[in-house]
C-alpha positions in Angstrom: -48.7 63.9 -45.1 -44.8 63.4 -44.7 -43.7 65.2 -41.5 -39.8 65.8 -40.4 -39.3 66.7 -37.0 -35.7 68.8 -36.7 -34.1 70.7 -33.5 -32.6 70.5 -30.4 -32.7 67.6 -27.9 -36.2 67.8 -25.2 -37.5 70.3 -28.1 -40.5 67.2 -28.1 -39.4 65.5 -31.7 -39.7 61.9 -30.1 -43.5 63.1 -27.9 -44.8 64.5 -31.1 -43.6 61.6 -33.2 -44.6 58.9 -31.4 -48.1 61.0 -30.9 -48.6 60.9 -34.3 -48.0 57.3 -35.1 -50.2 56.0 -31.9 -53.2 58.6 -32.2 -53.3 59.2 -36.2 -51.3 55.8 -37.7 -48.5 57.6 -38.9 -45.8 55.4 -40.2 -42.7 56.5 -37.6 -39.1 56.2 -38.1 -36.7 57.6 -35.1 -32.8 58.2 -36.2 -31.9 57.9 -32.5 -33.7 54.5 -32.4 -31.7 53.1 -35.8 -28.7 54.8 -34.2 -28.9 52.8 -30.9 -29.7 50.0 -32.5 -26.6 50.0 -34.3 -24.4 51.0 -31.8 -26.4 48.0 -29.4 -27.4 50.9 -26.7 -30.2 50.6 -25.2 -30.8 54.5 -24.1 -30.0 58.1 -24.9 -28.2 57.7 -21.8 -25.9 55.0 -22.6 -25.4 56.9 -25.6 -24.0 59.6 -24.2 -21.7 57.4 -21.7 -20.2 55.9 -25.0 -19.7 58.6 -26.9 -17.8 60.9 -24.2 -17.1 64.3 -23.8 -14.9 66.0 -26.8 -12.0 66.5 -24.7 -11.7 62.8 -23.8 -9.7 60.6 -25.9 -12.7 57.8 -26.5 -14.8 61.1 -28.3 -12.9 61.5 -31.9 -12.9 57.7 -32.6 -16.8 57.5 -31.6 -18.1 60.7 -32.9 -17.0 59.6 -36.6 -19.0 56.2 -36.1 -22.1 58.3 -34.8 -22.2 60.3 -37.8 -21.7 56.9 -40.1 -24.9 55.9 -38.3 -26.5 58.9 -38.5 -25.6 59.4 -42.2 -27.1 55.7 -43.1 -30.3 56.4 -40.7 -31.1 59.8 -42.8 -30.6 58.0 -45.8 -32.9 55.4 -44.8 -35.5 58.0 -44.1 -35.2 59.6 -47.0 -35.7 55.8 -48.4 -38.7 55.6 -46.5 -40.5 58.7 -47.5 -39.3 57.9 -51.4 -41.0 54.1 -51.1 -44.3 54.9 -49.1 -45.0 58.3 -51.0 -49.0 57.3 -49.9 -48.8 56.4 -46.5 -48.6 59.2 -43.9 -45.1 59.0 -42.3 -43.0 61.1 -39.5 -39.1 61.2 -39.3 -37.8 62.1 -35.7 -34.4 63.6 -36.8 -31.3 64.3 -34.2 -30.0 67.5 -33.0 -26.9 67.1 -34.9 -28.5 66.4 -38.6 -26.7 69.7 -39.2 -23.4 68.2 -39.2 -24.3 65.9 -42.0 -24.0 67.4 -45.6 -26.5 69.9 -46.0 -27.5 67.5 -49.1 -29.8 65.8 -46.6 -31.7 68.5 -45.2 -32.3 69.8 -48.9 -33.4 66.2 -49.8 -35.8 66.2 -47.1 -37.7 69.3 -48.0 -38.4 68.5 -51.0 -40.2 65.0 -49.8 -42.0 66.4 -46.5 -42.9 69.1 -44.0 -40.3 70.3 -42.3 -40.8 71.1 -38.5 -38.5 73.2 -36.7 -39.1 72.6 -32.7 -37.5 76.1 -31.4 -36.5 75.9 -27.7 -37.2 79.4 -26.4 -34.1 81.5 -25.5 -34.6 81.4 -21.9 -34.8 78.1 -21.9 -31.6 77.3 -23.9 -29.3 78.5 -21.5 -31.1 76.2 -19.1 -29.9 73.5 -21.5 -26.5 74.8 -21.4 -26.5 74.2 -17.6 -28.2 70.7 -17.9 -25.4 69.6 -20.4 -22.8 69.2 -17.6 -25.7 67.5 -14.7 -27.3 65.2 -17.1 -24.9 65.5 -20.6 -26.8 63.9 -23.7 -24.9 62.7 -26.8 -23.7 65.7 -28.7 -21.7 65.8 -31.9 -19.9 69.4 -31.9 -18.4 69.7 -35.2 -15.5 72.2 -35.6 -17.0 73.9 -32.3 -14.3 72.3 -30.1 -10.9 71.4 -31.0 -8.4 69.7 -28.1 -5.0 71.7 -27.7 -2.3 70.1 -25.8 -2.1 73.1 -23.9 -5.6 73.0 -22.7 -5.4 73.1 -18.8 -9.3 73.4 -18.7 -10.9 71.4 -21.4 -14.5 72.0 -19.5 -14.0 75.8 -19.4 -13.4 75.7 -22.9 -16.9 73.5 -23.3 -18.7 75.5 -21.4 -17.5 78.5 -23.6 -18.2 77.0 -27.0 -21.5 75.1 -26.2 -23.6 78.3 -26.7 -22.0 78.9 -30.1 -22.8 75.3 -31.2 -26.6 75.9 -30.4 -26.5 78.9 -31.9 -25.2 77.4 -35.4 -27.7 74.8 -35.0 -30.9 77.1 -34.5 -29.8 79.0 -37.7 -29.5 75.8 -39.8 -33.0 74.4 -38.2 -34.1 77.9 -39.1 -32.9 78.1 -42.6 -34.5 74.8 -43.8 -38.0 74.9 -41.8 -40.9 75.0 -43.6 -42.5 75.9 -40.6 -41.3 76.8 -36.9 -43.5 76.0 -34.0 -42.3 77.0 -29.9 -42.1 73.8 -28.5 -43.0 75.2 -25.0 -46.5 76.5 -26.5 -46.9 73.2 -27.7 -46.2 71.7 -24.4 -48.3 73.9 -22.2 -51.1 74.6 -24.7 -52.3 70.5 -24.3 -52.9 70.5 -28.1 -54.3 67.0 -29.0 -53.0 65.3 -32.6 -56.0 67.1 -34.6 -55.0 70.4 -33.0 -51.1 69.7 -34.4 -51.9 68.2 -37.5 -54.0 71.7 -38.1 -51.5 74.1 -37.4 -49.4 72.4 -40.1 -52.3 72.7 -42.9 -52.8 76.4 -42.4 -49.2 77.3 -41.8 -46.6 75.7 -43.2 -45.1 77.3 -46.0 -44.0 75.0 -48.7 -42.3 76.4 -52.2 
């Protein structure tokens, strides 16, 4: 089975991942790991301090390198699932695979199951408050552009953060071959069989 895990950030891609490859011997392969790696960071965290905020100066120069990375870490998943076509294997995408060409999403339905790991609504304005607390690395796109007469670039972020999510839930959406609420998973305590059996009789592949 060839699983691909796509959504938002604390949507559980890495638990259910790394679930799979210790419990049921998955072959695993994380694009935030190969990105971190490459960028010599040794945590989402530091990630994040690197890559800035997109009004600060540091965030155009380091957003294109991100995407390089991430770019080279899809195509090396895609490698992956080409080369061990036998083995069982599960790709822990980013939150921002959506800014990549599409080409790579459509590659990657046709060689696995695509998981889409919706964060309930309630739960992603939370996540619009915990972005400016605890700020993870986001790539924004064409969501936020700097003007030189912006007085309040965070005003402006905190405007056009929802809109990004939103974009991204409807691209997650359109390529899923299957969409599973991440919070039932959590609270649910489903073990590895449990998950594995939900994709069987539910996933819809053409």
């Amino acid at each position: 089975m060839k699983i691909i895990f796509i959504g938002m950030s604390n949507s559980g891609k890495t638990y259910w991942s790394k679930k799979l490859k210790k419990e049921k011997g998955f072959l695993y392969f994380g694009c935030d790991d190969f990105i971190q790696k490459k960028l010599n960071l040794k945590s989402i965290e530091d990630l994040s301090n690197w890559l800035g905020l997109p009004h600060e100066k540091k965030y155009i120069k380091n957003s294109q390198i991100y995407l390089r990375y991430e770019e080279e870490a899809t195509k090396t998943a895609i490698n992956l699932l080409k080369k061990e076509e036998n083995k069982n294997i599960v790709i822990d995408t980013t939150g921002s695979i959506v800014h990549l060409p599409l080409k790579y999403l459509q590659d990657l339905s046709r060689l696995g199951i695509i998981i889409y790991l919706k964060i309930p609504e309630k739960e992603v304005k939370k996540m619009i408050q915990l972005y400016f607390t605890h700020p993870k690395p986001v790539i924004w796109g064409n969501f936020f552009k700097k003007k030189k007469d912006d007085h309040n670039p965070i005003e402006k972020i905190k405007k056009s953060y929802p809109q990004l999510l939103s974009y991204r839930q409807k691209v997650y959406q359109k390529f899923a071959h299957l969409v599973l609420d991440c919070l039932q998973l959590r609270n649910s305590n489903y073990t590895s069989d449990d998950f594995l059996e939900i994709i069987k009789k539910n996933a819809k592949i053409s």
